[in-house]
C-alpha positions as CSV (number, residue, x, y, z in Angstrom):
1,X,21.4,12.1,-24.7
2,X,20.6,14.0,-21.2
3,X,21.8,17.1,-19.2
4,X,21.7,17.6,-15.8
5,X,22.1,20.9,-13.9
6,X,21.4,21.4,-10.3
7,X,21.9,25.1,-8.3
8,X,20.1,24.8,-5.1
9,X,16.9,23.7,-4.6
10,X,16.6,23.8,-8.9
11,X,17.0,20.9,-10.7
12,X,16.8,21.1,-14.4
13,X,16.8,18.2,-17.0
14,X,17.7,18.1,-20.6
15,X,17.2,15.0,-23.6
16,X,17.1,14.3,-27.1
17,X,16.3,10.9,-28.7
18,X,16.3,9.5,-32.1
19,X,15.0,6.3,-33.9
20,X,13.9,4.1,-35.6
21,X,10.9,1.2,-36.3
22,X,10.5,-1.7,-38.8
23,X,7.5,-1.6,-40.5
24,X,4.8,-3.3,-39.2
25,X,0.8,-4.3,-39.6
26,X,1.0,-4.6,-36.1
27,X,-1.2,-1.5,-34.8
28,X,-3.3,-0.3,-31.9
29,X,-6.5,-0.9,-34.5
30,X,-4.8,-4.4,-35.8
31,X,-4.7,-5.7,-32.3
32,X,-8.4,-4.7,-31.5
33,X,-9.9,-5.7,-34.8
34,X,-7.2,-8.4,-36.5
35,X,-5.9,-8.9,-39.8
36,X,-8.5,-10.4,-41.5
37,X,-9.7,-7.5,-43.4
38,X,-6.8,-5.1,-43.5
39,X,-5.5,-3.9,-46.8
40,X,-1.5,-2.6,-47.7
41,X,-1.9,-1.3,-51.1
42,X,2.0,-0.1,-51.1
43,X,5.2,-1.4,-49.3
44,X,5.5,0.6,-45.6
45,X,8.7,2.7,-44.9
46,X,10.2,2.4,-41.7
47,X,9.1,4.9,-39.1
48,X,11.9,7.5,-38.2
49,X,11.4,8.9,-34.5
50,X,12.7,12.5,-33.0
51,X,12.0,13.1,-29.6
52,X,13.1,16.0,-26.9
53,X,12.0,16.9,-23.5
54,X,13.3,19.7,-20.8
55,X,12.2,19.4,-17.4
56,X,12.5,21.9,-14.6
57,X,12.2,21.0,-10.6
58,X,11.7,23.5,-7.9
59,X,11.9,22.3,-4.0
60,X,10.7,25.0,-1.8
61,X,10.0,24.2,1.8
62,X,7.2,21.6,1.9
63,X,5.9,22.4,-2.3
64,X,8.0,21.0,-4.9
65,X,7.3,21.6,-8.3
66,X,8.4,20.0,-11.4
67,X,7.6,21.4,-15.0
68,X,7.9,19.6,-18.5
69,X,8.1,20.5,-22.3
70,X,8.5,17.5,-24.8
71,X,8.3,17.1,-28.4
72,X,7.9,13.7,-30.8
73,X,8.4,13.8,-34.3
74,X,7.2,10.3,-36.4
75,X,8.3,10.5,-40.1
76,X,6.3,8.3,-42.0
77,X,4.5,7.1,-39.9
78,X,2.4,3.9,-40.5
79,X,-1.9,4.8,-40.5
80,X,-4.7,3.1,-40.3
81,X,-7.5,4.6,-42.3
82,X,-10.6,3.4,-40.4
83,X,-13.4,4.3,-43.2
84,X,-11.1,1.7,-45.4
85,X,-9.2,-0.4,-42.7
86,X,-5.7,0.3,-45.2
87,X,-2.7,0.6,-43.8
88,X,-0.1,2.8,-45.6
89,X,2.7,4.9,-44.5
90,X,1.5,9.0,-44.6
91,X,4.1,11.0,-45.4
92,X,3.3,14.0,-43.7
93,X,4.8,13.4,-40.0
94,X,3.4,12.7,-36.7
95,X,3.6,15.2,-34.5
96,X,3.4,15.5,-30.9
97,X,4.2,18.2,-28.2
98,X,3.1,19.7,-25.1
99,X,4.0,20.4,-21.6
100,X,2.8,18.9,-18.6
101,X,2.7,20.0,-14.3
102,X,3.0,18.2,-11.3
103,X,2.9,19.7,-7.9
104,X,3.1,18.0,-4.6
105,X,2.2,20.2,-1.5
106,X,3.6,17.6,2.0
107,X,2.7,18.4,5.8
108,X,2.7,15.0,7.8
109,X,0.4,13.2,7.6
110,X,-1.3,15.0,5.1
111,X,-0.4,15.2,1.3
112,X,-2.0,16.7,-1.9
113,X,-0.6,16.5,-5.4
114,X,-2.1,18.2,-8.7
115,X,-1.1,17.3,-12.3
116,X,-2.1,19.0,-16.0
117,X,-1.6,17.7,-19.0
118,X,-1.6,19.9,-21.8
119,X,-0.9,17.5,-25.3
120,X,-1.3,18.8,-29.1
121,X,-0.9,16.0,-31.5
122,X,-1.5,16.1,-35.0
123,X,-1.5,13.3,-37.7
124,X,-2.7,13.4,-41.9
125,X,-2.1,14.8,-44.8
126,X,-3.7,18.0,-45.9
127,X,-7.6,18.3,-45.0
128,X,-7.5,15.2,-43.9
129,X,-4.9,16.2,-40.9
130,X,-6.3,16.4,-37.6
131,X,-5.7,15.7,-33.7
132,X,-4.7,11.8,-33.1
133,X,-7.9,9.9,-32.3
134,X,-8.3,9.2,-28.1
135,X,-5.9,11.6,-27.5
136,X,-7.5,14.5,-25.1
137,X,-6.0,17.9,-25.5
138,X,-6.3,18.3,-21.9
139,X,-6.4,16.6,-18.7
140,X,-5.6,17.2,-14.7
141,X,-5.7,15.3,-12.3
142,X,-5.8,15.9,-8.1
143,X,-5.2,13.4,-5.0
144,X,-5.1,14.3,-1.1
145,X,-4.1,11.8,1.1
146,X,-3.9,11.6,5.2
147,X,-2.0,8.6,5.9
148,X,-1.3,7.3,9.7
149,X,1.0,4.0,10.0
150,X,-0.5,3.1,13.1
151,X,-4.7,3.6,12.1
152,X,-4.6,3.6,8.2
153,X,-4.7,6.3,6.1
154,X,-8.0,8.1,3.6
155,X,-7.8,9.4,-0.2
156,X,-9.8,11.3,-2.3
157,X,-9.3,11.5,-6.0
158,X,-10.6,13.6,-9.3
159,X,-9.2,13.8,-13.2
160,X,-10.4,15.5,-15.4
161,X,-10.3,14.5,-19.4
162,X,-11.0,16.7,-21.8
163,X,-12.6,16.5,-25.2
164,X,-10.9,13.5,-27.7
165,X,-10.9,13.8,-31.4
166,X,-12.9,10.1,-32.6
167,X,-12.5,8.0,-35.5
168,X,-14.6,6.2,-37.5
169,X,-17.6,6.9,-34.7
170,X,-21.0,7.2,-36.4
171,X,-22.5,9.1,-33.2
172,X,-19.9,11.9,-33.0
173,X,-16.6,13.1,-34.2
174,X,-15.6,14.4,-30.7
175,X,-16.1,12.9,-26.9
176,X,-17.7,14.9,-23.9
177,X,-15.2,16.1,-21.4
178,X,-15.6,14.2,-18.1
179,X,-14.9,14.2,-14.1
180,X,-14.1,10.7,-12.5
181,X,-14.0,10.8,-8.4
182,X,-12.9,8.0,-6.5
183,X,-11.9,7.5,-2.5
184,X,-9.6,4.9,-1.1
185,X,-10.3,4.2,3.0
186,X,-8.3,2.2,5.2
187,X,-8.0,1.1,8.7
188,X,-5.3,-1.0,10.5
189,X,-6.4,-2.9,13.4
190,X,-3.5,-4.8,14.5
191,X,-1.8,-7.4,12.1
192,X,-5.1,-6.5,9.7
193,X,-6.3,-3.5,7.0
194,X,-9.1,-3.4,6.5
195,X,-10.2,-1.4,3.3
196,X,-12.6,0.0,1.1
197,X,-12.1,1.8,-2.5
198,X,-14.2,3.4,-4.4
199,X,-13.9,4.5,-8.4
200,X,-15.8,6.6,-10.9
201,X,-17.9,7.4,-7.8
202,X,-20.3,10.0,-10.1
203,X,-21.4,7.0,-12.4
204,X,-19.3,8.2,-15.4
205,X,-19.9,5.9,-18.2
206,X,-19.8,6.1,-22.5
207,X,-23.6,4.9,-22.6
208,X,-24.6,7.9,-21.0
209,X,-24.1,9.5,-24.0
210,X,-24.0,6.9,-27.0
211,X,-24.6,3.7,-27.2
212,X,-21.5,1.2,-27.9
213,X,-23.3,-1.2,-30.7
214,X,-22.9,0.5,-34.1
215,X,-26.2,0.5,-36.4
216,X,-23.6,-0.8,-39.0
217,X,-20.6,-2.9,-39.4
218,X,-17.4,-0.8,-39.8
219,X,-14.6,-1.7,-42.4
220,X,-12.7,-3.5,-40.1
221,X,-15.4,-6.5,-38.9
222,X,-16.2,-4.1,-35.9
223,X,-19.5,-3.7,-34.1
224,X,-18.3,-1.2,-31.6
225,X,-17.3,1.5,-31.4
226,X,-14.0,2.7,-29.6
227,X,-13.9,3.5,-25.8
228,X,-13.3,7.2,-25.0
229,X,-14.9,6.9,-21.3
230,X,-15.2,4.4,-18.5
231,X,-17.5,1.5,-19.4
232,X,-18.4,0.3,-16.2
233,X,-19.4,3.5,-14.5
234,X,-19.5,3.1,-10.5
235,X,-17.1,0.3,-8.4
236,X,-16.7,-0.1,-5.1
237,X,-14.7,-3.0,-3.2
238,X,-13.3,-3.6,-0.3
239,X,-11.5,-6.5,1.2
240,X,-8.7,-7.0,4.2
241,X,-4.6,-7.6,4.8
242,X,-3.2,-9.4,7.2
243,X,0.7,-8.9,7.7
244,X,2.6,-12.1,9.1
């Protein structure tokens, strides 16, 4: 269920969702390390979902603005617990909330757009309840762009992601923050683009800090540990177009 209101150069945006999800051994940690090993000591309830979300829009002159509030409530949810590899439902609920910002600031040909992510989620029972695993707290993200139909167009890119709750990591229970750069160029000659694009241009990469081999097998037949940062560190390509 949505609202929309509009005065002017506002535009505001209104919803509430509910749900529901069959119960399942199919999981995010299932998928990555199978079903071989995992354990359902008690039937699983289904998952009951609540979800609401307000957004606000401003338009003025060549800025427009657009600001968000949402909320997601999971009632018994279904949780892996890594340290065992059991899946059971918890019946303490899932809960997720935040707000996020995006701005986009447009003077031909240039264009620059800014995001922040702000995102509290909790999950457990009692000591046991904590922030979801691999899901950062904070993050922000900020692209220019000078784009030119007739010679091609250059970016430049940075996000920022904040620290990450881990599970079942035998290095650390929380990730380093970290800054990925990247740069996109391009230029048309004729029927052809030519281009070049670079990513994680400061050589971020996990094994910087940890390594990924575990110095013992987890419950779940793993030898890894979970990704919380780039793995390949620096990429550049390039390559051409050509329009028929």
């Amino acid at each position: 269920m949505s609202a929309l209101m509009r005065g002017g150069a506002w535009t505001a945006r209104a919803s509430i969702g509910i749900g529901f999800f069959a119960p399942t051994p199919l999981t995010e940690e299932t998928e990555a390390a199978g079903l071989a090993r995992l354990r359902i000591t008690a039937p699983l309830k289904a998952e009951r979902g609540r979800s609401a979300s307000f957004d606000l829009t401003r338009v003025q002159g060549l800025l427009s603005v657009t600001a968000t509030l949402f909320r997601y409530d999971v009632r018994d949810p279904a949780v892996v617990d890594r340290a065992t590899y059991t899946l059971a439902t918890v019946h303490a609920p899932t809960i997720n909330h935040g707000a996020e910002v995006v701005g986009t600031l447009r003077r031909a040909p240039f264009s620059v757009t800014g995001t922040y992510t702000y995102v509290h989620s909790r999950e457990g029972v009692g000591r046991d309840r904590g922030d979801v695993p691999l899901t950062p707290r904070h993050s922000a993200g900020l692209v220019g762009m000078s784009e030119s139909e007739e010679r091609g167009r250059i970016g430049l890119e940075a996000y920022v992601t904040g620290r990450q709750r881990l599970e079942d990591n035998p290095f650390r229970s929380q990730s380093a923050g970290y800054v990925l750069f990247g740069a996109l160029v391009e230029r048309r000659i004729g029927r052809v683009r030519l281009f070049i694009n670079a990513e994680d241009l400061g050589g971020v990469r996990q094994t910087r800090w940890d390594p990924l081999l575990r110095p013992f097998e987890a419950a779940d037949g793993r030898w890894t540990v979970d990704a919380w940062a780039p793995l390949d560190g620096r990429v550049i390509n390039g390559g051409l177009r050509l329009s028929f």
